[in-house]
Gaussian input, Z-matrix of N, CA and C with variables (Angstrom, degrees):
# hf/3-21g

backbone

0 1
 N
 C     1     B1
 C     2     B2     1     A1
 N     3     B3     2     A2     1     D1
 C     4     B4     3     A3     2     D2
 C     5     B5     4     A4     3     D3
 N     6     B6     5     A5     4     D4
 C     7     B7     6     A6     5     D5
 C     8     B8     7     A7     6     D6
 N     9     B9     8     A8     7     D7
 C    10    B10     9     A9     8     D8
 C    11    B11    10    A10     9     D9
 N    12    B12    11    A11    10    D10
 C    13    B13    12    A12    11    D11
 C    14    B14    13    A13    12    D12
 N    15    B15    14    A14    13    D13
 C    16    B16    15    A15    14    D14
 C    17    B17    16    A16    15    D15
 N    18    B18    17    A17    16    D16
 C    19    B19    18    A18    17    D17
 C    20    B20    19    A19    18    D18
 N    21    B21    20    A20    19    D19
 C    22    B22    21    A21    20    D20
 C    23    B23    22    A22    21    D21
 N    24    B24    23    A23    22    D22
 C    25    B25    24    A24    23    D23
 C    26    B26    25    A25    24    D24
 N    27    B27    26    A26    25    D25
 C    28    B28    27    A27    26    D26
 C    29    B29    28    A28    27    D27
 N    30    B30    29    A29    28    D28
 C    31    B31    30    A30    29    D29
 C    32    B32    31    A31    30    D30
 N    33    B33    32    A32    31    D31
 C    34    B34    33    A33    32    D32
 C    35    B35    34    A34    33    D33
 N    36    B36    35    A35    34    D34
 C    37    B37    36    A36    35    D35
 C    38    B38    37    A37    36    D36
 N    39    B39    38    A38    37    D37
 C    40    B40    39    A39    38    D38
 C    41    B41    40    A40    39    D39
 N    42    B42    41    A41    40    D40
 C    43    B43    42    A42    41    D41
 C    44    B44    43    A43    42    D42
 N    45    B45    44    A44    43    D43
 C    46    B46    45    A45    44    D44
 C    47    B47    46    A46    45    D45
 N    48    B48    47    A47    46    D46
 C    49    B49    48    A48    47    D47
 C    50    B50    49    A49    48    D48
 N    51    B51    50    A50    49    D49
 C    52    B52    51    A51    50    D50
 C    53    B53    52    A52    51    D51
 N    54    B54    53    A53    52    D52
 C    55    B55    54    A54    53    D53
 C    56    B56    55    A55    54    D54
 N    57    B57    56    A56    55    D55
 C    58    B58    57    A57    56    D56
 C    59    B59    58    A58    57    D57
 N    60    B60    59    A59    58    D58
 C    61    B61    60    A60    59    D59
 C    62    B62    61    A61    60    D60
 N    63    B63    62    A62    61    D61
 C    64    B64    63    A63    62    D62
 C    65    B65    64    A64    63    D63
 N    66    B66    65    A65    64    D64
 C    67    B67    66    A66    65    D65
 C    68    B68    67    A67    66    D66
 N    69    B69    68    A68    67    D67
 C    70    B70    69    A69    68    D68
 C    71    B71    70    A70    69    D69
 N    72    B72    71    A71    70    D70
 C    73    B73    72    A72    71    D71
 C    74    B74    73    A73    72    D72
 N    75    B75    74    A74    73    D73
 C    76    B76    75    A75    74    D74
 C    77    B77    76    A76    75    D75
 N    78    B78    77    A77    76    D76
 C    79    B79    78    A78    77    D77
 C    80    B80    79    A79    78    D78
 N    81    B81    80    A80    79    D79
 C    82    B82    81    A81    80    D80
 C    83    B83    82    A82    81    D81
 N    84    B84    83    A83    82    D82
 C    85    B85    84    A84    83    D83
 C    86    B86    85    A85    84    D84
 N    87    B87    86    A86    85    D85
 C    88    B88    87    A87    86    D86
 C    89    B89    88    A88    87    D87
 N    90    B90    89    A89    88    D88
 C    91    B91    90    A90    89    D89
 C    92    B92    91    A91    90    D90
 N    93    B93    92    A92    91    D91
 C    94    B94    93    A93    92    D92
 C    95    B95    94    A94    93    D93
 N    96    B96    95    A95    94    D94
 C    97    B97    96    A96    95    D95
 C    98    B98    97    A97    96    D96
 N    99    B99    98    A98    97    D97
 C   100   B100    99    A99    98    D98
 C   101   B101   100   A100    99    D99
 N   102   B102   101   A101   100   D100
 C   103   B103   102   A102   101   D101
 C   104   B104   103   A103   102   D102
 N   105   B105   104   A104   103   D103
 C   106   B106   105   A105   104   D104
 C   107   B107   106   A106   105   D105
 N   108   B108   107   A107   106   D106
 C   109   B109   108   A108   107   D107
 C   110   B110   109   A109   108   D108
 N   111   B111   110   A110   109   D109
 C   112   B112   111   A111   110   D110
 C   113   B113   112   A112   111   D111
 N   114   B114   113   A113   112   D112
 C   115   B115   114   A114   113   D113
 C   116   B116   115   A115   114   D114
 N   117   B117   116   A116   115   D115
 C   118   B118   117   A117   116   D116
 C   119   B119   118   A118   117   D117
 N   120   B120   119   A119   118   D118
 C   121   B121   120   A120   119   D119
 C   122   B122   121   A121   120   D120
 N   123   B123   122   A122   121   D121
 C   124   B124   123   A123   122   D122
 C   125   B125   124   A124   123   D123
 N   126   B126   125   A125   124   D124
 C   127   B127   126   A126   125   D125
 C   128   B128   127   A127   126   D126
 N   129   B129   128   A128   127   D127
 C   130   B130   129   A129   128   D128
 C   131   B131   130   A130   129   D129
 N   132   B132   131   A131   130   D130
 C   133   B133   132   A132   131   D131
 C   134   B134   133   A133   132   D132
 N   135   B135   134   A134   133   D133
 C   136   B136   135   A135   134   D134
 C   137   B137   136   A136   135   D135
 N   138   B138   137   A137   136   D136
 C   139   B139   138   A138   137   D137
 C   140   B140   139   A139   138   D138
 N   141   B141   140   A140   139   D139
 C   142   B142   141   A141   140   D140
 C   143   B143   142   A142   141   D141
 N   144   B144   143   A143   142   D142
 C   145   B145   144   A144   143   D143
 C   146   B146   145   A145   144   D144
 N   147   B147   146   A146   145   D145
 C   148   B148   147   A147   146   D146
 C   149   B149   148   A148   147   D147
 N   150   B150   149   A149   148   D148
 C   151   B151   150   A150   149   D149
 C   152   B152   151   A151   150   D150
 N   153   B153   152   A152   151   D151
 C   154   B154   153   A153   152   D152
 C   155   B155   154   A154   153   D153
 N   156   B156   155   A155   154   D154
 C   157   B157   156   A156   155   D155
 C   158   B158   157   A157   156   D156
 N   159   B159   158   A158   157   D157
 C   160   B160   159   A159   158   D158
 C   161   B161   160   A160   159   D159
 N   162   B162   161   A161   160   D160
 C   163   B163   162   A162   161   D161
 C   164   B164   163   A163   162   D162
 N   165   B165   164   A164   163   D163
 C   166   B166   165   A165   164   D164
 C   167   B167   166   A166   165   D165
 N   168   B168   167   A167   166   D166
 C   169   B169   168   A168   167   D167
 C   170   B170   169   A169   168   D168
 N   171   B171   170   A170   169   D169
 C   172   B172   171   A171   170   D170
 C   173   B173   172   A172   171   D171
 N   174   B174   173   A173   172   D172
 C   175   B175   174   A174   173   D173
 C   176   B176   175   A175   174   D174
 N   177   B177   176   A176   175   D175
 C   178   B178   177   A177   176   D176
 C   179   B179   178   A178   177   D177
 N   180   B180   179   A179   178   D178
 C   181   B181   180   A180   179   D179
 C   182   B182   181   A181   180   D180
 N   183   B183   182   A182   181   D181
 C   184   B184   183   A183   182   D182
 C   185   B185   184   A184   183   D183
 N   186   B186   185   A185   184   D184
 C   187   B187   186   A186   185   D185
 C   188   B188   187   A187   186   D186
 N   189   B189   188   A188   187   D187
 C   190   B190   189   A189   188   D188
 C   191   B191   190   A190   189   D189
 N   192   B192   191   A191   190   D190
 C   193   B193   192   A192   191   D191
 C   194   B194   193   A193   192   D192
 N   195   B195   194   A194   193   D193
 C   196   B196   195   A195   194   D194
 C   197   B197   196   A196   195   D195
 N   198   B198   197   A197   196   D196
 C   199   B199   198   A198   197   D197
 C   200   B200   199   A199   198   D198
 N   201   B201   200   A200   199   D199
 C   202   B202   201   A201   200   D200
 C   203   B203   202   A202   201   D201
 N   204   B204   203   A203   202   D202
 C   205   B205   204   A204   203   D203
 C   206   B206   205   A205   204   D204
 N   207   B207   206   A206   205   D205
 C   208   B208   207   A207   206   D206
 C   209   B209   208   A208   207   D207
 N   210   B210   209   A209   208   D208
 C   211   B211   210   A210   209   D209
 C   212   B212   211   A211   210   D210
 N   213   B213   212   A212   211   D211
 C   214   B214   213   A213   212   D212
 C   215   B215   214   A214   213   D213
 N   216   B216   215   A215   214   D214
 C   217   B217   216   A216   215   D215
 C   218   B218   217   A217   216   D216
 N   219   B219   218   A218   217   D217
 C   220   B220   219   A219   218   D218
 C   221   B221   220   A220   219   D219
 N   222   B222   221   A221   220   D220
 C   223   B223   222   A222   221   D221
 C   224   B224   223   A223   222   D222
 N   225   B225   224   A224   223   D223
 C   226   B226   225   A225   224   D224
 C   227   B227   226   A226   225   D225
 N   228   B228   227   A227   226   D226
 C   229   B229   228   A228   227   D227
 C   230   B230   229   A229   228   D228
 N   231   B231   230   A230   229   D229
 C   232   B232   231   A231   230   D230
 C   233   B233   232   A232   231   D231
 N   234   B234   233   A233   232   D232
 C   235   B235   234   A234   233   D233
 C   236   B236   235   A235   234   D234
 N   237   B237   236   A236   235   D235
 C   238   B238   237   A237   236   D236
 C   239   B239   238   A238   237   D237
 N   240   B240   239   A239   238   D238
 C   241   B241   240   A240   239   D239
 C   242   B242   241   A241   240   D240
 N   243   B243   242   A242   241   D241
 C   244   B244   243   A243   242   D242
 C   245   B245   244   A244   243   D243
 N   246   B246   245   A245   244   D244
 C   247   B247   246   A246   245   D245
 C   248   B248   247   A247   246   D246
 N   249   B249   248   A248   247   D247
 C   250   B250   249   A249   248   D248
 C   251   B251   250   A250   249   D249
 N   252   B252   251   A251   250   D250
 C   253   B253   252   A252   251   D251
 C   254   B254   253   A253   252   D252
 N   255   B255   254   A254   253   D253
 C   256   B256   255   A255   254   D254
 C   257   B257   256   A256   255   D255
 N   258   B258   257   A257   256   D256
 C   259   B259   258   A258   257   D257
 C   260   B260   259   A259   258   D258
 N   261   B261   260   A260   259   D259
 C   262   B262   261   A261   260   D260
 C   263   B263   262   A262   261   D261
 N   264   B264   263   A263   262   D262
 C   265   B265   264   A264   263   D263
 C   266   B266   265   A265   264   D264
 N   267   B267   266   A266   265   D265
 C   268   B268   267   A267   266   D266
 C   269   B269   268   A268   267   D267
 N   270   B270   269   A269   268   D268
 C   271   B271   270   A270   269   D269
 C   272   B272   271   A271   270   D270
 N   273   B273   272   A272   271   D271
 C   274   B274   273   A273   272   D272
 C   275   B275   274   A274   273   D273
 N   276   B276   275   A275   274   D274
 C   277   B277   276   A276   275   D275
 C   278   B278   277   A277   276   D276
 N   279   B279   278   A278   277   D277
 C   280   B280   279   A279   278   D278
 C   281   B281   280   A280   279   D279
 N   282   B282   281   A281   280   D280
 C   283   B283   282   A282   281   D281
 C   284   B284   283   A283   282   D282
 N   285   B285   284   A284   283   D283
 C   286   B286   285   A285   284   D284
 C   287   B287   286   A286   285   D285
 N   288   B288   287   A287   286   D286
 C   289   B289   288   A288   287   D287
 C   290   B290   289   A289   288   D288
 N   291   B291   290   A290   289   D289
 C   292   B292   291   A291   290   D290
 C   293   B293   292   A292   291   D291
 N   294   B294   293   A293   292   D292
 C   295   B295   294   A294   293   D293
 C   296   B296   295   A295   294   D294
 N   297   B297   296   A296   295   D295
 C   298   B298   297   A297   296   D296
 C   299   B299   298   A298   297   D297
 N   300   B300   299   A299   298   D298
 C   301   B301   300   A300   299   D299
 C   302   B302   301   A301   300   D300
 N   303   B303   302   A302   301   D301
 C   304   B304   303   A303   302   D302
 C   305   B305   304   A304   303   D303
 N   306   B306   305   A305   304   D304
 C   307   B307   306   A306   305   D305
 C   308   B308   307   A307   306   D306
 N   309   B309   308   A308   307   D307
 C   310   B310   309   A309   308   D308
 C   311   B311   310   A310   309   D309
 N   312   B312   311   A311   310   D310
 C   313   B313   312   A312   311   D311
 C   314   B314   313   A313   312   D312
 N   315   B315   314   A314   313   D313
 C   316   B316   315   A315   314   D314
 C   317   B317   316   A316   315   D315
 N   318   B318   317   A317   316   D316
 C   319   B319   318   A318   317   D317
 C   320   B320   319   A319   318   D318

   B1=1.4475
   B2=1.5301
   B3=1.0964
   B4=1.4351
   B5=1.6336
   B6=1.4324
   B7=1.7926
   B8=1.2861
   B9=1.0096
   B10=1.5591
   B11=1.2771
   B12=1.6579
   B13=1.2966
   B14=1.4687
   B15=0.9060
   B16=1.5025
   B17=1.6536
   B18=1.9495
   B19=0.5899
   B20=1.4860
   B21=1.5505
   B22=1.6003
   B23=1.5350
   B24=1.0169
   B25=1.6068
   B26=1.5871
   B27=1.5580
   B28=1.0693
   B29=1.6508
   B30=1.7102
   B31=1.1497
   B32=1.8243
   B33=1.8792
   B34=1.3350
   B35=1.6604
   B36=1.4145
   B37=1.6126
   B38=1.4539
   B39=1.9656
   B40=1.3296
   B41=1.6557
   B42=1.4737
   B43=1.4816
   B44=1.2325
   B45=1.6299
   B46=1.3794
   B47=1.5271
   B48=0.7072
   B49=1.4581
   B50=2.1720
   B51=1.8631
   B52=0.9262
   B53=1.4947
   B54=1.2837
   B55=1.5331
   B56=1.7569
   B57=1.5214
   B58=1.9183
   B59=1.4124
   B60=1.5789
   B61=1.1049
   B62=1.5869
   B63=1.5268
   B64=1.4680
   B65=1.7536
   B66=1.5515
   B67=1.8464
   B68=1.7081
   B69=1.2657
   B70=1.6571
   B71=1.3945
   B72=1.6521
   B73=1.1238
   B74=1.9307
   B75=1.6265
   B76=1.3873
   B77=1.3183
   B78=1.2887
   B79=1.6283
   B80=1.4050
   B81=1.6068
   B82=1.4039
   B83=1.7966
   B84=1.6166
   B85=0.9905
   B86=1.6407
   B87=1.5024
   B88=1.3432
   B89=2.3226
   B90=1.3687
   B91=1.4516
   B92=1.3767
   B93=0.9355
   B94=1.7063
   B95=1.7580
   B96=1.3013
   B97=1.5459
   B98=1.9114
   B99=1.3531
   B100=1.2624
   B101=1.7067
   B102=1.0892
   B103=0.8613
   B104=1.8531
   B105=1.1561
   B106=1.4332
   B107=1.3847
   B108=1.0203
   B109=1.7550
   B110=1.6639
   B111=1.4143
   B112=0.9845
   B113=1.5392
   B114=1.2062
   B115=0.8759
   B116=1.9594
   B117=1.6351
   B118=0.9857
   B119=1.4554
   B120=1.3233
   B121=1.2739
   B122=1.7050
   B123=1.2646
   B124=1.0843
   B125=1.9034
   B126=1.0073
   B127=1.6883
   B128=1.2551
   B129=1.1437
   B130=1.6091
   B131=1.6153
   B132=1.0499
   B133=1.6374
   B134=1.9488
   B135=1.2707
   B136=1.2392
   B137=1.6510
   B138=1.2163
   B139=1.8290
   B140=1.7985
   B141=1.2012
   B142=1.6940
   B143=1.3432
   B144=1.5229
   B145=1.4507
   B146=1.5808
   B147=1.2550
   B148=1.6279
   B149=1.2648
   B150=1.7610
   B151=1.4085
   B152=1.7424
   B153=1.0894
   B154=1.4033
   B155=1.3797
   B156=1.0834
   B157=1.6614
   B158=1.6111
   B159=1.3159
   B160=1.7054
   B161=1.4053
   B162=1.6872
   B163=0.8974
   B164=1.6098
   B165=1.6138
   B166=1.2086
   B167=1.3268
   B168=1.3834
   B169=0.9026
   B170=1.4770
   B171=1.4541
   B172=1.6830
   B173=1.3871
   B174=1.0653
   B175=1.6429
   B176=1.3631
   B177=1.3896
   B178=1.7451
   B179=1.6709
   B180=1.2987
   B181=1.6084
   B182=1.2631
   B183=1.6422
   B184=1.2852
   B185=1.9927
   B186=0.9296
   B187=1.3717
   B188=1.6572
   B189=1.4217
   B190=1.1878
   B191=2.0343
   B192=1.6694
   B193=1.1995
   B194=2.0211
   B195=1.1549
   B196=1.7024
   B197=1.8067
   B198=1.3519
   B199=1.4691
   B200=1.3336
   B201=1.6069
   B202=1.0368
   B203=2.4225
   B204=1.4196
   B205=1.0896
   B206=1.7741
   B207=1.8286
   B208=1.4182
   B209=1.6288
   B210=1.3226
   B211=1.4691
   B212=1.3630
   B213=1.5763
   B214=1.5728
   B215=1.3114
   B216=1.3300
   B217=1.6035
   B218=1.5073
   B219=1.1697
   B220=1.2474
   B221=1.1614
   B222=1.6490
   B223=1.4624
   B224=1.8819
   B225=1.4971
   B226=1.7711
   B227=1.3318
   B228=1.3896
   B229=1.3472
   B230=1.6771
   B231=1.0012
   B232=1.4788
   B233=1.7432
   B234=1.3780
   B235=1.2292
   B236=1.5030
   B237=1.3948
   B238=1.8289
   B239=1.4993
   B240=1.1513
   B241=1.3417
   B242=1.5221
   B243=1.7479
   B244=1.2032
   B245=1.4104
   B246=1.4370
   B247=1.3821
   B248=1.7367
   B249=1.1352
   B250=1.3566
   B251=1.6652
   B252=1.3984
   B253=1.5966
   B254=1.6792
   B255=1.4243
   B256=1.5502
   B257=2.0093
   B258=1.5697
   B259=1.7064
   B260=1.1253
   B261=1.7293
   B262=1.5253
   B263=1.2488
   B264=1.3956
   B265=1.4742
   B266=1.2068
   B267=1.5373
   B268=1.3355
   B269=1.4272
   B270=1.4755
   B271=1.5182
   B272=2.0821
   B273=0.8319
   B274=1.6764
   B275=1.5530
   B276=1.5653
   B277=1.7693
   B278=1.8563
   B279=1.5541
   B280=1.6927
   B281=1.6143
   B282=1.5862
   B283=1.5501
   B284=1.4097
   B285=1.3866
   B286=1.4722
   B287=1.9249
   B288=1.3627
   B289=1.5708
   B290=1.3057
   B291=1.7166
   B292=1.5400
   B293=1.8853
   B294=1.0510
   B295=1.5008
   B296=1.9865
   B297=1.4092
   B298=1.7185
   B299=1.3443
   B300=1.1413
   B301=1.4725
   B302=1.3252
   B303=1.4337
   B304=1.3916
   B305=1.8384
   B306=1.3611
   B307=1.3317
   B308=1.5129
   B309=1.0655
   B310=1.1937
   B311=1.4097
   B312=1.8867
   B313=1.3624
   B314=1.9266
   B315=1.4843
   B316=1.5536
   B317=1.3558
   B318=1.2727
   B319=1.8031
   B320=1.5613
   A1=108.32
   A2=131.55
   A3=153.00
   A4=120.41
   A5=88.36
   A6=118.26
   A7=156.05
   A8=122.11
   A9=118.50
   A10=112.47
   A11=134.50
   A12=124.87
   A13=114.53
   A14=121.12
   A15=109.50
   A16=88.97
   A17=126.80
   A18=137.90
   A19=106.09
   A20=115.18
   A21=130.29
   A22=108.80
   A23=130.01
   A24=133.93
   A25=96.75
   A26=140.12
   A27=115.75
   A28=85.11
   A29=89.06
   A30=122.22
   A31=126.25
   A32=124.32
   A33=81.53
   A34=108.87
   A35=103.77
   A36=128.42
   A37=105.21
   A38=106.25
   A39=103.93
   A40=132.53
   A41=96.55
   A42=91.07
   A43=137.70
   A44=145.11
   A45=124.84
   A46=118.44
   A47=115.49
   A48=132.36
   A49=89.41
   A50=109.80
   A51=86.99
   A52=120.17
   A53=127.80
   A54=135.05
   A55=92.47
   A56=70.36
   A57=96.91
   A58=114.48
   A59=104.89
   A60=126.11
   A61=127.16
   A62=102.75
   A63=107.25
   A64=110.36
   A65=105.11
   A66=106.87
   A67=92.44
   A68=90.11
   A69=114.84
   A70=124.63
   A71=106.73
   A72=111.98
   A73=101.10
   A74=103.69
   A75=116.94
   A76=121.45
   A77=111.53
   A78=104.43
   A79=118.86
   A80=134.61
   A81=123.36
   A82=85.71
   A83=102.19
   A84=103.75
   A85=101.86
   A86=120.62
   A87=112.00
   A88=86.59
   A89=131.16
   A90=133.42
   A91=125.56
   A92=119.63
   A93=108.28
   A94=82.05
   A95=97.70
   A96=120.33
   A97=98.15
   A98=108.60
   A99=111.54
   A100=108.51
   A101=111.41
   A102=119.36
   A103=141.05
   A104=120.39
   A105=118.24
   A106=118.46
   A107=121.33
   A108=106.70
   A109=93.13
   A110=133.10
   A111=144.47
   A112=125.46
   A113=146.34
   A114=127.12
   A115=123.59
   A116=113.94
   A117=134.71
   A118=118.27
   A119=145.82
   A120=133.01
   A121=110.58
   A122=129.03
   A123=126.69
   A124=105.90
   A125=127.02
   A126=141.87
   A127=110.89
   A128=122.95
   A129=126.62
   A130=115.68
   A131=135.65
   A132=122.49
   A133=96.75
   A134=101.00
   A135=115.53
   A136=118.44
   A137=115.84
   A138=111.06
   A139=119.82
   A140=110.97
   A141=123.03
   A142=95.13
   A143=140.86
   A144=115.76
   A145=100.82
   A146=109.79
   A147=128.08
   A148=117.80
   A149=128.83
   A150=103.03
   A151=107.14
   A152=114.59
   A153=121.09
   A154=134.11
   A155=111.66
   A156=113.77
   A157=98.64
   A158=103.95
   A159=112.92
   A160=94.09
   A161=119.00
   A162=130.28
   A163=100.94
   A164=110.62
   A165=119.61
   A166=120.29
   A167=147.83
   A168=141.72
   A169=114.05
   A170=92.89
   A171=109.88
   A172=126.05
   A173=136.47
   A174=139.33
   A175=132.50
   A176=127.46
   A177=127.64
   A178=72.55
   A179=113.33
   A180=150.03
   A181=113.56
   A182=108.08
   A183=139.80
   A184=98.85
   A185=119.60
   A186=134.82
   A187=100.50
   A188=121.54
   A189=108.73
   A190=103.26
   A191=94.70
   A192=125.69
   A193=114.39
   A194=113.54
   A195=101.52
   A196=89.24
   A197=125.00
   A198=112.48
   A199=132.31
   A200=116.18
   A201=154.49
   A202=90.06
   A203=113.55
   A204=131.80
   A205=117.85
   A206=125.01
   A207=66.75
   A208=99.78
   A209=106.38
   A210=120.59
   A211=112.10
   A212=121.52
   A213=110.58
   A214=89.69
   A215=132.52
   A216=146.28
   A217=118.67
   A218=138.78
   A219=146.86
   A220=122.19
   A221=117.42
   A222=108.97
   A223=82.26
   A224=74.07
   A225=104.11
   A226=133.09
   A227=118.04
   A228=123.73
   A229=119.48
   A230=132.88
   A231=140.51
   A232=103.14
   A233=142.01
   A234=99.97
   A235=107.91
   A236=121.09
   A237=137.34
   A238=100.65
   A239=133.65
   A240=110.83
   A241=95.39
   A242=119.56
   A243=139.86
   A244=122.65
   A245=113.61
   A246=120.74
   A247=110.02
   A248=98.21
   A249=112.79
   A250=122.38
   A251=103.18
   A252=101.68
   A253=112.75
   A254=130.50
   A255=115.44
   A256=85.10
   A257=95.85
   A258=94.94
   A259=87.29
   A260=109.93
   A261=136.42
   A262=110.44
   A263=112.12
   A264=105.15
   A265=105.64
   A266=121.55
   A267=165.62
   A268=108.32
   A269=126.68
   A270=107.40
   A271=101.27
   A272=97.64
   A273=108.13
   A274=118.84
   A275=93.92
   A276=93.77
   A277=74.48
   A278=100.22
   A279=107.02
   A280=94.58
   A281=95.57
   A282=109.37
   A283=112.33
   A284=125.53
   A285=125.58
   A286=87.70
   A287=96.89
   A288=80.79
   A289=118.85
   A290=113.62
   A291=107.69
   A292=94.12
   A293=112.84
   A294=101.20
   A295=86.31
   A296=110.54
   A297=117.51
   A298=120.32
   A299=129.46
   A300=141.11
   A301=115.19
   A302=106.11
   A303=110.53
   A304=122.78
   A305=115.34
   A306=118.46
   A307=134.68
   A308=136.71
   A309=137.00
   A310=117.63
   A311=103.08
   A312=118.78
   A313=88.08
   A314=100.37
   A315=108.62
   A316=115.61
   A317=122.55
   A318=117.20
   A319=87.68
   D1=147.73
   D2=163.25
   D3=-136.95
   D4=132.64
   D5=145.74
   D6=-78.51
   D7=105.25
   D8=-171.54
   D9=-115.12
   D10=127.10
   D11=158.47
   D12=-136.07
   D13=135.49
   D14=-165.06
   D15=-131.82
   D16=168.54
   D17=-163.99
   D18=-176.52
   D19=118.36
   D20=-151.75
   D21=-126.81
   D22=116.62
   D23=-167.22
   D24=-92.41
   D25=153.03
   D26=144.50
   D27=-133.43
   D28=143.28
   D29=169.72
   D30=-88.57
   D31=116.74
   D32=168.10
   D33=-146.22
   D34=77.29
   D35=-170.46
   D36=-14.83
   D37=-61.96
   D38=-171.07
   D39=-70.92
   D40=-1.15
   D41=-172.60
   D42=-62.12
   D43=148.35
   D44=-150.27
   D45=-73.18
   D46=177.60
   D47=-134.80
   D48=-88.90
   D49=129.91
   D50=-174.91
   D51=100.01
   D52=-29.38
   D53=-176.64
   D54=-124.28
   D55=146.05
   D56=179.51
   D57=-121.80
   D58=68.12
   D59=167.63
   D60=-38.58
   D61=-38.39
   D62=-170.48
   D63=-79.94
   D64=150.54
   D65=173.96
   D66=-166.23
   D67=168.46
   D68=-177.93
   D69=-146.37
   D70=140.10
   D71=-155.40
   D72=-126.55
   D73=120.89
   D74=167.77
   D75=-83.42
   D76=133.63
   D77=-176.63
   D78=-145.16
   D79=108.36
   D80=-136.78
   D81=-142.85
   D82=162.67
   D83=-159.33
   D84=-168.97
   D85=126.84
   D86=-159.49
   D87=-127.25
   D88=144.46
   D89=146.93
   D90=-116.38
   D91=149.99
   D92=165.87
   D93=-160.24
   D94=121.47
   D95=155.22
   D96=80.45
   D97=-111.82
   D98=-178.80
   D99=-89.83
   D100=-41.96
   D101=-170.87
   D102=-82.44
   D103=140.50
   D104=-161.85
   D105=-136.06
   D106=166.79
   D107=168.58
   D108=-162.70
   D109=170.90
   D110=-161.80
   D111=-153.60
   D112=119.84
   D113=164.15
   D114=-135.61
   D115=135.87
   D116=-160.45
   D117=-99.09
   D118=110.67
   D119=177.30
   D120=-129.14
   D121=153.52
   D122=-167.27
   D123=-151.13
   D124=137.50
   D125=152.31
   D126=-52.30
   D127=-42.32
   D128=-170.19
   D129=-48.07
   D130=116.92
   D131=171.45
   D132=-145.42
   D133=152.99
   D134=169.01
   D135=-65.19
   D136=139.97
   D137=-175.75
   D138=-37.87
   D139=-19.70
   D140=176.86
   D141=-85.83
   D142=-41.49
   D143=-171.72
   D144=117.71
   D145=6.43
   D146=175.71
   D147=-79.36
   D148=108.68
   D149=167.35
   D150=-129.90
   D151=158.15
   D152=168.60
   D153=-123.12
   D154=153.10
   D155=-158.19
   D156=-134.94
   D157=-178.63
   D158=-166.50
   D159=-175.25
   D160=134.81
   D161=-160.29
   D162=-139.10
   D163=149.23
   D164=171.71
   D165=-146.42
   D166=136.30
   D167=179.48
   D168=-165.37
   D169=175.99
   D170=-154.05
   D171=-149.33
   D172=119.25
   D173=-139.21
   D174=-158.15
   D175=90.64
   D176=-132.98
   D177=-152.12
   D178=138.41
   D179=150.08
   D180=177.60
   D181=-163.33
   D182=-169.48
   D183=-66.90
   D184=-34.62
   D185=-153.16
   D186=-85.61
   D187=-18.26
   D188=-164.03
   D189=-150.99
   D190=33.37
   D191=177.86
   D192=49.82
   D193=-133.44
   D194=-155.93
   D195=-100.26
   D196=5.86
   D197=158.77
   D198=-104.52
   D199=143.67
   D200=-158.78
   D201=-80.79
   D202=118.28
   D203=-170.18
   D204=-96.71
   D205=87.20
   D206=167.03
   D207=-139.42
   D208=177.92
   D209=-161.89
   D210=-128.44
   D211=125.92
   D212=-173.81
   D213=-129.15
   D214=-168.51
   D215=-172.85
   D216=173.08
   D217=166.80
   D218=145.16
   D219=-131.88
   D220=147.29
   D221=-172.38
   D222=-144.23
   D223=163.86
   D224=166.55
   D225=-144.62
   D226=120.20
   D227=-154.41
   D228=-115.90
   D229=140.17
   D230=-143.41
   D231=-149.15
   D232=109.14
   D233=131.46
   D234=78.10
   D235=25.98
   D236=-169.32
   D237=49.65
   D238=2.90
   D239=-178.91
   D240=-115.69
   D241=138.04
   D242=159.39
   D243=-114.32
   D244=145.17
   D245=-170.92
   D246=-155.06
   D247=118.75
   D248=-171.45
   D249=-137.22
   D250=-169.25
   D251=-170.96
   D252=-148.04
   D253=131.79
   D254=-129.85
   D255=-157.72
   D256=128.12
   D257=-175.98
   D258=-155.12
   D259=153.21
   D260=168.65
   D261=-110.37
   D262=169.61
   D263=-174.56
   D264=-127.22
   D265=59.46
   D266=-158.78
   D267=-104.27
   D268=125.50
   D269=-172.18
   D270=-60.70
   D271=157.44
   D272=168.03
   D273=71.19
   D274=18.32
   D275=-144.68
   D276=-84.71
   D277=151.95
   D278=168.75
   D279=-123.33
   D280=154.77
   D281=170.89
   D282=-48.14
   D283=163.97
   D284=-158.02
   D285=-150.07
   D286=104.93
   D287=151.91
   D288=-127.00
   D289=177.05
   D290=-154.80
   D291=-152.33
   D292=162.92
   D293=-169.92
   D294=-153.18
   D295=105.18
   D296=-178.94
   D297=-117.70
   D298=136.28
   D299=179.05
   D300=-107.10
   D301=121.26
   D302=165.85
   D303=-128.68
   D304=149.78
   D305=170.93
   D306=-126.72
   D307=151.66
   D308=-171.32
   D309=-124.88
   D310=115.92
   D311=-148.18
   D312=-132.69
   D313=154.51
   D314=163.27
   D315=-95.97
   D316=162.06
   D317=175.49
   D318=-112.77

């Protein structure tokens, strides 16, 4: 099994005066055996509240016989709702899109 978490500052002193150029992006990542999963979060968003992401991945064991798996996507998120577009390079595989809402509530 392995861990990964990484954590990336960006700095940007000179930027003009008034803008908050700077954000940071966490990016963690756990395997054991075939299997993996990943997860990416970032500060960064466009002045509307827009951010986008791009995904890649890759997936080879016992579980999914003697081929090598991989899967990329992009999404764009607004406003709790994300909508994106997601393909393997799987014989027959067709683009997949998906459109998800999320919110953030206290108990």
């Amino acid at each position: 099994m392995s861990c990964n978490i990484d954590y990336i500052y960006y700095a940007y002193p000179d930027a003009a005066s008034g803008a908050d150029a700077n954000f940071y992006e966490i990016y963690g990542s756990i395997s054991m055996g075939g299997f993996s999963a990943s997860v990416f979060a970032t500060s960064a968003a466009s002045s509307d509240g827009t951010e986008m992401a791009l995904h890649l991945g890759h997936y080879s064991g016992d579980f999914i016989g003697d081929d090598d798996i991989i899967d990329y996507g992009v999404s764009i998120s607004k406003d709790g709702f994300t909508s994106g577009l997601s393909r393997t390079n799987m014989d027959y595989s067709d683009i997949k899109a998906y459109v998800a809402f999320s919110m953030d509530f206290s108990l």
